[in-house]
VEXDREN-2710 file (C-alpha; in Angstrom, 1 decimal):
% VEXDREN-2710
k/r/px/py/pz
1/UNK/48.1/-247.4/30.4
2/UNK/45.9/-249.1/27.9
3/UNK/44.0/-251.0/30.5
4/UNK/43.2/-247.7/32.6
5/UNK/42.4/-245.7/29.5
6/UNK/40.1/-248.9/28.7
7/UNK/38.7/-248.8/32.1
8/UNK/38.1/-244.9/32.0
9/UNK/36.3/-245.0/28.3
10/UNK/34.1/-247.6/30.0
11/UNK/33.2/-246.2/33.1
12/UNK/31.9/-243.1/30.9
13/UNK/30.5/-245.1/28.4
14/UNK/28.1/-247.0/31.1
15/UNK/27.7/-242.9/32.9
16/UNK/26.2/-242.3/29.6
17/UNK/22.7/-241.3/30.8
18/UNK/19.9/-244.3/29.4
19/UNK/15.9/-243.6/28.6
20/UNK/13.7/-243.6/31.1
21/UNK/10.0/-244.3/31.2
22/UNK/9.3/-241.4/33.8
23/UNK/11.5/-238.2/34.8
24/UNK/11.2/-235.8/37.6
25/UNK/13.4/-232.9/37.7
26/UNK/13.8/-229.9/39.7
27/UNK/14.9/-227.2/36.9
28/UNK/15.2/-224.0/39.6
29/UNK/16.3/-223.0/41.7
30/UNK/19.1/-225.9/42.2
31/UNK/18.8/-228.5/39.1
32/UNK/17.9/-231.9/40.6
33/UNK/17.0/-235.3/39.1
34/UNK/14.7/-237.2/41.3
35/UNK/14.8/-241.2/41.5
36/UNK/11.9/-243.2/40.7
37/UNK/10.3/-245.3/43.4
38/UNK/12.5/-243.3/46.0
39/UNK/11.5/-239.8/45.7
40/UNK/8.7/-240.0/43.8
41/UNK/5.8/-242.5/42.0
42/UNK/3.3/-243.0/39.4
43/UNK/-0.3/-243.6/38.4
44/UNK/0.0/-247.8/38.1
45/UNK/-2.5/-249.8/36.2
46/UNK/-5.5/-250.8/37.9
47/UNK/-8.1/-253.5/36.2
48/UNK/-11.4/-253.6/35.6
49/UNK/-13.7/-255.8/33.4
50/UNK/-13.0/-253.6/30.4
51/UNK/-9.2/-254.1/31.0
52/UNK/-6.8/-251.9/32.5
53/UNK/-7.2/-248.5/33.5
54/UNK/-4.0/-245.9/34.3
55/UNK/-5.3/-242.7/36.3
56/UNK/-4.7/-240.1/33.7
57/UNK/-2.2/-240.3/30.6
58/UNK/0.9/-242.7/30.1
59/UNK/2.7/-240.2/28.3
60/UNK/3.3/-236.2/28.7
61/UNK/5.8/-234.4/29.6
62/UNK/5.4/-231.1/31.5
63/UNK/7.4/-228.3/32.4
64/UNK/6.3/-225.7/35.2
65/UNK/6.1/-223.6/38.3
66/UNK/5.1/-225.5/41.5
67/UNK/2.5/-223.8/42.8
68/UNK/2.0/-224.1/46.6
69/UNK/-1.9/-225.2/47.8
70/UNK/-1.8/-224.2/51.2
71/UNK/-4.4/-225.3/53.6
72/UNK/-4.8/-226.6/57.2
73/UNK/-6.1/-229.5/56.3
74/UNK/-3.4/-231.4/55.3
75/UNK/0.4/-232.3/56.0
76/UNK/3.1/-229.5/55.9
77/UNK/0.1/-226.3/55.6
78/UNK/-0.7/-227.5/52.1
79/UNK/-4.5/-228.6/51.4
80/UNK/-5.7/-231.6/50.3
81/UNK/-7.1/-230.7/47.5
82/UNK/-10.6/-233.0/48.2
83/UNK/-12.9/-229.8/47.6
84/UNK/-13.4/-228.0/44.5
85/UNK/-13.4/-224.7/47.0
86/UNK/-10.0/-225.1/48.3
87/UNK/-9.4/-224.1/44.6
88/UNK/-10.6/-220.7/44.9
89/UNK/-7.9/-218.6/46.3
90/UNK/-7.2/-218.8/42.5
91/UNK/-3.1/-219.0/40.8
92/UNK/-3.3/-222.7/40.3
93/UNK/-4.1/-221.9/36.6
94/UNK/-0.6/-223.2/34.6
95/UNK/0.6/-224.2/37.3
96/UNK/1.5/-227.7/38.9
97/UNK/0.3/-228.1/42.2
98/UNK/1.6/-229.5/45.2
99/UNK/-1.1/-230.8/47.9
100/UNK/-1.2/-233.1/51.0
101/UNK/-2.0/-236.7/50.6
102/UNK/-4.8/-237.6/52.2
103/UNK/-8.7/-238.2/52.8
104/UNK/-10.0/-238.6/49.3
105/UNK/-8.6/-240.4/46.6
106/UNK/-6.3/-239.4/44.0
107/UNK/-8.3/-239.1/41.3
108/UNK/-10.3/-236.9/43.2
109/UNK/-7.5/-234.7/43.7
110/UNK/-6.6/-234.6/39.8
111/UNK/-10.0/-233.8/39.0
112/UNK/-10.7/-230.9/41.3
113/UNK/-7.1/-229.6/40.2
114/UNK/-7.5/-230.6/36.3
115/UNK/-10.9/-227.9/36.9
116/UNK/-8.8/-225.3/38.5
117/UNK/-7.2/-224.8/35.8
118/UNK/-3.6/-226.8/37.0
119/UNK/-1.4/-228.8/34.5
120/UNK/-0.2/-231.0/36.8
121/UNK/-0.2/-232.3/40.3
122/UNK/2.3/-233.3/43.4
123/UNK/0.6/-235.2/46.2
124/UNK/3.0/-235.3/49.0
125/UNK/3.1/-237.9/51.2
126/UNK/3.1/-238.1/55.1
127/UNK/4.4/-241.5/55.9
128/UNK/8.3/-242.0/55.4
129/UNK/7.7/-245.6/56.1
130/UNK/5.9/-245.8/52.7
131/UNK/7.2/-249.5/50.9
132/UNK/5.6/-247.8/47.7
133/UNK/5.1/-244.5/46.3
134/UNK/2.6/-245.8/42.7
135/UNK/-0.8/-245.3/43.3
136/UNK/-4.0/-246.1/41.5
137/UNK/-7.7/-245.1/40.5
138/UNK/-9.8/-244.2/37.9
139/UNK/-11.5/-240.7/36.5
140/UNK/-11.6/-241.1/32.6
141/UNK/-11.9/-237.4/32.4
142/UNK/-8.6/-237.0/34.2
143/UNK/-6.4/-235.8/31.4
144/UNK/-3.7/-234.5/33.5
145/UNK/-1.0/-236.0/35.1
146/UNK/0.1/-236.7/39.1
147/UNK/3.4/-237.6/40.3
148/UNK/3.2/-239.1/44.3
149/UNK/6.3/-237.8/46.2
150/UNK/7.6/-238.8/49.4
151/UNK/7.3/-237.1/52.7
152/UNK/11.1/-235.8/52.4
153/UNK/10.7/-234.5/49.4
154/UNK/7.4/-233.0/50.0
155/UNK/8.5/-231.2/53.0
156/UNK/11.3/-229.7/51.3
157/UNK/9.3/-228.5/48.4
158/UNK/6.3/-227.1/50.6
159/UNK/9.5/-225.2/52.6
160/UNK/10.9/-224.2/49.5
161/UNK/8.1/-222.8/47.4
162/UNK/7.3/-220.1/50.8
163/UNK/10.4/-218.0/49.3
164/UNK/11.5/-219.3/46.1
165/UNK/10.1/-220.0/42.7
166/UNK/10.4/-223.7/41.5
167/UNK/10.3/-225.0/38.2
168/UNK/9.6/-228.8/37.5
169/UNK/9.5/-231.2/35.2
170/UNK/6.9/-234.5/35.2
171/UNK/7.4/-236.8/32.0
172/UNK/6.2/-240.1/31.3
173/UNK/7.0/-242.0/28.0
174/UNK/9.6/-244.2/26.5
175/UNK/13.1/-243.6/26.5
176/UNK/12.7/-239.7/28.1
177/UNK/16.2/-237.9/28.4
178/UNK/17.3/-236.0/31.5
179/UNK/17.0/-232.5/31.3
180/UNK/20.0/-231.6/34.3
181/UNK/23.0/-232.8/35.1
182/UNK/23.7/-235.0/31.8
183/UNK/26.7/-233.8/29.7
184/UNK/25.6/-232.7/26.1
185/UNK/26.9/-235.1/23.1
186/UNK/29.4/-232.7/22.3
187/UNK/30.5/-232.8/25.7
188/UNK/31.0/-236.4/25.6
189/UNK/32.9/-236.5/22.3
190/UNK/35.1/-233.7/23.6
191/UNK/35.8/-236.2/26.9
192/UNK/36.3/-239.2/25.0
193/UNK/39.0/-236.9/22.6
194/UNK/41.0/-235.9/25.3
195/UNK/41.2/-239.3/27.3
196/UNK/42.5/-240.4/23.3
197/UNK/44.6/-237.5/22.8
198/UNK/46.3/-238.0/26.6
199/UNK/47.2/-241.6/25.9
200/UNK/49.0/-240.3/22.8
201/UNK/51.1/-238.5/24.3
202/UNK/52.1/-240.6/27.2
203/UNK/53.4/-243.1/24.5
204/UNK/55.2/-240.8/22.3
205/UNK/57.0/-239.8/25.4
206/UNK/58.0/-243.2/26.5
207/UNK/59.3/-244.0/22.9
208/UNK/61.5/-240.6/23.2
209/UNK/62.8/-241.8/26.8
210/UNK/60.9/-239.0/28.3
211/UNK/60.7/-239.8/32.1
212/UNK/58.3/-238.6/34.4
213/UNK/58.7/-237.5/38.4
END
């Protein structure tokens, strides 16, 4: 009993969510924590003779409503977001955006975004052959950050965000906490107590010759 008890506090201590040093999260309408590098990628460092250069900030974190660009000029009726005028249907201000990858270059996209008024930006991708979802570039007036998401995922948020209202989260830092699906502190306490206060009881039982079916 002691070894599975051992083996149970282990196996929650290691569940025990770690920091991270980028989150994305689907708040609503289903709660949903994205994987790094599988669903979804980064601005990487890029270097130039004045040393290295990250496409907009290394850390935010933002919360928000996806807002859908569409357009036929890109992948899954979303635009690409290469002209300031595919902008001007207007309700990008606050919002994040989700475009097609594609055509012009990321930076690009942030910028034409970042003047629309948007606080954030998806660019969803069209290969699912992908080996890498980072990209790269350089716009030091980009202050606003862009999260590259794979093809799946950016069919299934471009589907989505016809009939439902999305909220998001994009954070990059040091050690950033999970906002879903990660048990409170409490919680854990409360867990850890009850594994404790079962393994009580199962030995106070055997030393009153209690047997069980």
């Amino acid at each position: 009993m002691k070894t599975c008890c051992a083996a149970i506090v282990a196996g929650l201590l290691l569940a025990t969510p770690s920091g991270a040093a980028s989150l994305f999260e689907q708040l609503s309408p289903t709660p949903i924590e994205y994987s790094h590098n599988q669903d979804y990628g980064i601005a990487e460092p890029i270097y130039y003779v004045d040393g290295p250069h990250t496409l907009g900030p290394t850390v935010a974190d933002i919360t928000g409503t996806v807002f859908r660009l569409a357009g036929a000029d890109g992948s899954y009726g979303l635009s690409l977001g290469c002209d300031a005028s595919d902008f001007g249907g207007g309700g990008t201000v606050g919002h994040i955006v989700l475009l097609s990858r594609g055509t012009c270059s990321f930076a690009q996209k942030l910028h034409n975004a970042q003047d629309a008024g948007a606080i954030a930006v998806l660019f969803a991708d069209y290969d699912p052959d992908v080996p890498s979802l980072g990209y790269t570039g350089r716009d030091d007036d980009v202050t606003i950050i862009g999260f590259r998401i794979s093809s799946a995922l950016g069919f299934a948020l471009a589907d989505q965000t016809l009939t439902r209202a999305t909220t998001v989260r994009l954070a990059l830092g040091d050690n950033l906490q999970p906002s879903v699906s990660v048990p409170e502190p409490a919680s854990w306490a409360l867990m850890l107590g009850g594994f404790g206060m079962v393994g009580g009881a199962l030995r106070s039982r055997r030393r009153t010759g209690i047997r069980f079916a």
